[in-house]
Backbone as CSV, one residue per row, in Angstrom:
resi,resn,N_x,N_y,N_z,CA_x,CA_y,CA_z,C_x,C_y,C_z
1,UNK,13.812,-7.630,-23.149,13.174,-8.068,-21.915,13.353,-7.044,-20.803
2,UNK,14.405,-6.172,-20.750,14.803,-5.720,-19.687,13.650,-3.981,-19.728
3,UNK,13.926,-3.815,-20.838,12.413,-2.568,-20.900,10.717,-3.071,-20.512
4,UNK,10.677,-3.873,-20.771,9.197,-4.867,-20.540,9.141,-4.830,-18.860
5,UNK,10.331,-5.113,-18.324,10.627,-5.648,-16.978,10.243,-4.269,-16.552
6,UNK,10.750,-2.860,-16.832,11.005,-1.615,-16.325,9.429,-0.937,-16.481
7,UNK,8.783,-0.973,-17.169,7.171,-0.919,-17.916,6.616,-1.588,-16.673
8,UNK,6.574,-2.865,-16.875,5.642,-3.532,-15.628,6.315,-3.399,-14.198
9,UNK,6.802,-2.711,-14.109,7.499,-2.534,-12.390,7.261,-1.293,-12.333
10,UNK,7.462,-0.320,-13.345,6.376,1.307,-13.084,5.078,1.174,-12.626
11,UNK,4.403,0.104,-14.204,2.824,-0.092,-13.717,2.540,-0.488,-12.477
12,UNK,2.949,-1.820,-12.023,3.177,-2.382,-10.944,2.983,-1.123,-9.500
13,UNK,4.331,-0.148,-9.736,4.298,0.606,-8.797,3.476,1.252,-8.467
14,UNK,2.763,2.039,-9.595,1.860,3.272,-9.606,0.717,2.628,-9.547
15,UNK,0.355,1.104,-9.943,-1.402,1.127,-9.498,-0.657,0.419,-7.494
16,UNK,0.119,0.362,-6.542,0.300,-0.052,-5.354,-0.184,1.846,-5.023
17,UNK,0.617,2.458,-5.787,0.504,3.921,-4.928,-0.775,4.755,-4.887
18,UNK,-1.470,3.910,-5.731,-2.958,4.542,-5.930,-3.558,3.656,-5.438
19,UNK,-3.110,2.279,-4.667,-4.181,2.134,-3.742,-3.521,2.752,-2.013
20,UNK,-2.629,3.165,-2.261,-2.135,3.253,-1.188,-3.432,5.025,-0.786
21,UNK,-3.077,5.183,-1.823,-3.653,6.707,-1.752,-5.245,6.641,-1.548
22,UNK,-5.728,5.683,-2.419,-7.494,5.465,-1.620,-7.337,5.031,-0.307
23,UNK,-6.649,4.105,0.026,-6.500,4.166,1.563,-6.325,5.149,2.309
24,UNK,-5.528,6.105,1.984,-5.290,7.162,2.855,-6.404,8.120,3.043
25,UNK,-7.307,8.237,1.505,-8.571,8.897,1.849,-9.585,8.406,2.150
26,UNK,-9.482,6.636,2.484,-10.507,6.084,2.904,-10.536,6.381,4.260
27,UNK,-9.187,6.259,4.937,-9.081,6.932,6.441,-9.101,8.076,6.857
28,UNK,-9.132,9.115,5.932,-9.743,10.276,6.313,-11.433,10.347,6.381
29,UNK,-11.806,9.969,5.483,-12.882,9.911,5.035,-14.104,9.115,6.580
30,UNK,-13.292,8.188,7.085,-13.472,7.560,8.451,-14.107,8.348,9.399
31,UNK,-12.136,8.705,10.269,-12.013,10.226,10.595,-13.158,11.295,10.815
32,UNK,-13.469,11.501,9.577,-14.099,12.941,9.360,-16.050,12.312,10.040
33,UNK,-16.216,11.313,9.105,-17.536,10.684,9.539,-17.624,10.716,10.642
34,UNK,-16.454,10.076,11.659,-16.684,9.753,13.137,-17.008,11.036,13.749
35,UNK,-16.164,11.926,13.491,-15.938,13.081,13.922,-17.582,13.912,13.925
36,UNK,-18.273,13.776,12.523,-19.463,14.566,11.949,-20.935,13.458,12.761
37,UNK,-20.124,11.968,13.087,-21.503,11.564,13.835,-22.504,10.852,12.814
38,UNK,-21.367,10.756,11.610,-21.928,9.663,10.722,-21.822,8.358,11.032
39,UNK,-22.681,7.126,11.080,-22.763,6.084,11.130,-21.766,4.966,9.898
40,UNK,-21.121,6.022,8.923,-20.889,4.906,7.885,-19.477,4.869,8.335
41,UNK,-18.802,3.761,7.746,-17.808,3.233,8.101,-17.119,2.997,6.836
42,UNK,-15.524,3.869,6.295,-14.825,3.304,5.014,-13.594,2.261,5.210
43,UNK,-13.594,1.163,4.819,-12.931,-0.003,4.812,-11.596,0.243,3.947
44,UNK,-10.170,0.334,4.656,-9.460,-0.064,3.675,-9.345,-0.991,2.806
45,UNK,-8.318,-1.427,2.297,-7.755,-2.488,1.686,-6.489,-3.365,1.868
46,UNK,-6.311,-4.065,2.875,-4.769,-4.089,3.857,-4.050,-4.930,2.516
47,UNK,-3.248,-4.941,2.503,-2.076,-5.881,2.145,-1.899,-5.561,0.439
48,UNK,-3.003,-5.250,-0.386,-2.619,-5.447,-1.558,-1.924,-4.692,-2.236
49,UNK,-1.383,-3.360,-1.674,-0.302,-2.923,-1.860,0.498,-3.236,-1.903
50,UNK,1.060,-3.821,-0.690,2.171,-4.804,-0.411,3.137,-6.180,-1.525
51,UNK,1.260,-6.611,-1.944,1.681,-7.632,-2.893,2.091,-6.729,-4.485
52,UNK,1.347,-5.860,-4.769,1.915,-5.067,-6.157,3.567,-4.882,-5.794
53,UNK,3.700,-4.190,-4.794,4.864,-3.699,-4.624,6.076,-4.707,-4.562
54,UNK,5.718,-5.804,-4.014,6.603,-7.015,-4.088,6.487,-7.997,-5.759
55,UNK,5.694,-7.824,-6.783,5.508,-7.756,-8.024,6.109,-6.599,-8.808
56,UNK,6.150,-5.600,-8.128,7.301,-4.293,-8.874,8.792,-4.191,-8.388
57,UNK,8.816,-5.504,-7.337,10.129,-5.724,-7.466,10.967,-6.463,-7.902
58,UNK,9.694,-7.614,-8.067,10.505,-8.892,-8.613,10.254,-8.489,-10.053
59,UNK,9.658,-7.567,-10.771,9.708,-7.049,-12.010,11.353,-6.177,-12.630
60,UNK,11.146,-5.519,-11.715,12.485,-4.226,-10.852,14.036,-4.787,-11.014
61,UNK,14.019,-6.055,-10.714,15.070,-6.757,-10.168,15.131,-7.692,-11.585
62,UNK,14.419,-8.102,-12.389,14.370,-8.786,-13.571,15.341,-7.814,-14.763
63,UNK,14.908,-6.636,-14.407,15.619,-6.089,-15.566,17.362,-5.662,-15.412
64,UNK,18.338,-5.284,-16.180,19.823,-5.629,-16.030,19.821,-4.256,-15.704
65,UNK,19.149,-3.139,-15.951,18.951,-1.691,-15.626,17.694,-0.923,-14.905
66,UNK,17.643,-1.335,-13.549,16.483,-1.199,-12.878,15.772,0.073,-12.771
67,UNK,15.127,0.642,-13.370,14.305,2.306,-12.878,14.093,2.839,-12.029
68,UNK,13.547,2.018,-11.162,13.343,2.262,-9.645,14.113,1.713,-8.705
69,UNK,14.227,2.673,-7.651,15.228,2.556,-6.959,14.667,1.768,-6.120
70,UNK,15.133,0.957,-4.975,14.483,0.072,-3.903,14.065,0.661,-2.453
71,UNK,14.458,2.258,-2.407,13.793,2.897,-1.428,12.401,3.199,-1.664
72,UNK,12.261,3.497,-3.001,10.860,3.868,-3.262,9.801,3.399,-3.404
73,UNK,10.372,1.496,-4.008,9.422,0.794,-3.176,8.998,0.492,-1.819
74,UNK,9.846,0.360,-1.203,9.613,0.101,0.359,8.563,1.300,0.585
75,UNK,9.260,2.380,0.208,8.338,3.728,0.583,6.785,3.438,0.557
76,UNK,6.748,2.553,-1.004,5.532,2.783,-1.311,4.900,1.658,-0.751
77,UNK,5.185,0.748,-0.348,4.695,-0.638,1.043,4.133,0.083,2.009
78,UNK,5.765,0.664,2.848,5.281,1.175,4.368,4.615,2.338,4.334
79,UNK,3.485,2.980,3.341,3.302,3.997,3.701,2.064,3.885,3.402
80,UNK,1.427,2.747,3.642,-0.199,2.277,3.702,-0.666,2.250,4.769
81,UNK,-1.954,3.203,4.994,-2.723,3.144,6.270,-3.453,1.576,6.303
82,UNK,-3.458,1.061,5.788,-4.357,-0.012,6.109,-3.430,-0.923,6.606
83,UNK,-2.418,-0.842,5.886,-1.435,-1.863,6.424,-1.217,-1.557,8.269
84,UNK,-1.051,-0.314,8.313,-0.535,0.252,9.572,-2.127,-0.274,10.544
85,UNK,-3.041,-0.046,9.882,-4.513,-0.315,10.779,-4.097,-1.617,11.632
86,UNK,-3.834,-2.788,10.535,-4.058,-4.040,10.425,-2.892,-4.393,12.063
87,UNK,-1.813,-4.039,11.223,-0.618,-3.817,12.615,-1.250,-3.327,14.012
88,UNK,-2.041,-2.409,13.803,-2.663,-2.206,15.144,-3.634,-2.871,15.464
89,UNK,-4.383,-3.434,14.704,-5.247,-4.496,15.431,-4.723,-5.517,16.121
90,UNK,-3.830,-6.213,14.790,-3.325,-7.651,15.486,-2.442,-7.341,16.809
91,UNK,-1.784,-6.415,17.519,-1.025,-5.670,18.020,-2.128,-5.631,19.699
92,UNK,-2.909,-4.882,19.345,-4.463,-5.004,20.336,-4.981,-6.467,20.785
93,UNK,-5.225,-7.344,19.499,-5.857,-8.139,20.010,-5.118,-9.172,20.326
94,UNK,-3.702,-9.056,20.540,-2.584,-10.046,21.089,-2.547,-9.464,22.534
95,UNK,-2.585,-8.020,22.750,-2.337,-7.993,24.203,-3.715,-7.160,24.949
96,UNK,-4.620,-8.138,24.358,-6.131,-8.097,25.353,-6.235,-9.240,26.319
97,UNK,-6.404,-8.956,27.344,-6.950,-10.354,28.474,-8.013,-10.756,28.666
């Protein structure tokens, strides 16, 4: 059980970090449009990183010999632009009058 656990808390990890990573080029990708005077607009994906990553821990934490360390998840949480977007919206639209 405890290798199964270590398997799905890699997988787990690495599909959070590859969305973390389309996010990051979805916000460039933004960025660059705004910048060039393009009309299109790329949409992250807020949170579902978050939830893999909290599934690669409770995977993480299942096994008696964990692989991953618990910085590297967090790492791989807090280091989503969409997440960070989202924070700034709700952040804005709490202190609008």
């Amino acid at each position: 059980m405890g290798m199964m656990a270590n398997v799905i808390a890699v997988l787990m990890a690495a599909s959070a970090f590859a969305v973390v990573l389309t996010n990051a080029y979805g916000a460039y990708r933004d960025a660059r449009n705004r910048r060039l005077g393009i009309a299109r607009h790329v949409s992250g994906v807020p949170v579902i990183a978050q939830v893999l990553v909290l599934l690669a821990a409770m995977a993480n934490g299942a096994s008696p010999a964990p692989w991953l360390p618990a910085w590297l998840l967090w790492g791989v949480a807090l280091s989503d632009v969409a997440l960070w977007r989202l924070v700034y919206m709700l952040l804005r639209l709490a202190t609008r009058r």
